[in-house]
N, C-alpha and C positions, 0 to 999 in steps of 0.2 A: 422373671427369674434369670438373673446370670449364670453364662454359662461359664466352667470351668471348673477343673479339680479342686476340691478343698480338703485339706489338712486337717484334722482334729487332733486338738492335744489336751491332754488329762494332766498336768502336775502335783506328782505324789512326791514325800517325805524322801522316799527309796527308788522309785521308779516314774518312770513319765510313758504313759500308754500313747501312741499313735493310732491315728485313722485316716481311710480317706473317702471320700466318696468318688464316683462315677462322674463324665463331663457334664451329663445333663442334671446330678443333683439330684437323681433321684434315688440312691441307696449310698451306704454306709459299710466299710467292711474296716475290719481289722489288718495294720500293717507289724507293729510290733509293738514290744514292751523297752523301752531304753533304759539303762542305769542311772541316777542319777550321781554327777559327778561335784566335789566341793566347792570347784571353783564356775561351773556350770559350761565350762569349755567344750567337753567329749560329746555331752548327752545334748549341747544345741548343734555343735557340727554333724550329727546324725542325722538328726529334724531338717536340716535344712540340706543335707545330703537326700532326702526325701523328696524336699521342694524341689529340687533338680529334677531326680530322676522323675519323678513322675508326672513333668509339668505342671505342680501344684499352682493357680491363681490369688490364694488367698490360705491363711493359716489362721485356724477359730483355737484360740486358750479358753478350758475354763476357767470361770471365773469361779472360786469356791466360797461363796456370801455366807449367813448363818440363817438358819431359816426368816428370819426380823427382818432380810436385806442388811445386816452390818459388817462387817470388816470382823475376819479372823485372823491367828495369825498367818494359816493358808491363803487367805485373801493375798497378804501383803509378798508371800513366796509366790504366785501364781504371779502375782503383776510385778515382780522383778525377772522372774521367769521370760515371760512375756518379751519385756521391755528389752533383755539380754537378745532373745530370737530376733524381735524387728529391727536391732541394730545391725544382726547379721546377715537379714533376709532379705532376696532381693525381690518379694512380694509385701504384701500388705497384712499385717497379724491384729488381730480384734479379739477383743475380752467379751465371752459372753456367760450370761450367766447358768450356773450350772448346780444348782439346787440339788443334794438326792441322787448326782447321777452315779455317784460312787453306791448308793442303796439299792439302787434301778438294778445298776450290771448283778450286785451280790445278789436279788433277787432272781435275774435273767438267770445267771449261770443255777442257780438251787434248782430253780426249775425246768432246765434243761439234764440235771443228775448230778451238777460237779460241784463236789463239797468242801468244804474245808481249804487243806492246803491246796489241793490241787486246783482251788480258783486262783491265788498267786499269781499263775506265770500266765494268766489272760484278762483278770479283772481291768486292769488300765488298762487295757486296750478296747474292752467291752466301755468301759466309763469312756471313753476316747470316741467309741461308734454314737453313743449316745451323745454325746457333747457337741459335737459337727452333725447328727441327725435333729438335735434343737435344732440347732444355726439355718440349716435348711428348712426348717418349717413354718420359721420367725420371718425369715426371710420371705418364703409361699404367701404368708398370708398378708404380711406388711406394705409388698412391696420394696423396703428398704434393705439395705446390708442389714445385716442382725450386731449388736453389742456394741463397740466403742472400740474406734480403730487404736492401736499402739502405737505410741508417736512421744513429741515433745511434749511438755506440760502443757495444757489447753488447747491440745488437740480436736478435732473434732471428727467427727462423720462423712463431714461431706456434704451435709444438709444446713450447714449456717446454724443449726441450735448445738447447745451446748451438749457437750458428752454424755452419754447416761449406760447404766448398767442395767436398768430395769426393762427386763423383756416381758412384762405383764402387760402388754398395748392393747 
């Protein structure tokens, strides 16, 4: 397992949740909820105002596939999203798949008591803890970075195969 801080981000319609985990990878907290902005200016110089301050190594995007593994139109915002961060980032940003994690937090928060609206101003960020606690786990067991680095067109990993989004290994 590499060591180093990692980033978790959630890209929603309204909002973009942050996370981060600890140097050695082993837990996941919440940092905030960002705005998103139209031209995606404000809400990536925040994120990466994060990677700063907190010594981040690496920034995990969800990847929001549809249960089949295809392309939503979230998919195609999350990987411009993405794409927008690692042109500004002076780390390494990776798409990983993120199934359900927007269901996970709705659930996590019900059953910790918080309802309704008052899950708003923490869901994406709970979907943020979740998203970079996959990445870490994919990671644990793989051996490998987890999801598909952000880069030029036919990027890769690092490993000489072709790019992939499927974290089902």
């Amino acid at each position: 397992m590499r060591r180093g801080v990692r980033l978790g981000v959630d890209v929603g319609k309204a909002r973009v949740g942050v996370a981060r985990t600890d140097p050695d990878g082993l837990i996941a907290t919440p940092v905030e909820t960002v705005a998103r902005t139209a031209d995606g200016v404000a809400d990536v110089a925040a994120i990466i105002g994060h990677v700063v301050d907190l010594a981040v190594t690496e920034v995990i995007v969800g990847l929001p596939l549809s249960l089949s593994g295809g392309d939503t139109p979230s998919t195609e915002d999350a990987r411009r999203f993405a794409a927008l961060l690692a042109s500004r980032s002076p780390v390494p940003v990776r798409l990983v798949d993120e199934r359900l994690s927007t269901v996970s937090a709705q659930t996590a928060l019900r059953a910790s008591g918080r309802k309704g609206r008052s899950q708003r101003s923490v869901i994406d960020q709970v979907a943020a803890v979740i998203i970079v606690q996959h990445a870490l786990d994919l990671e644990r067991s793989s051996g490998r970075p987890p999801g598909q680095l952000v880069g030029a067109p036919g990027t890769d990993d690092g490993d000489g195969a072709e790019p992939d989004t499927d974290e089902r290994r």
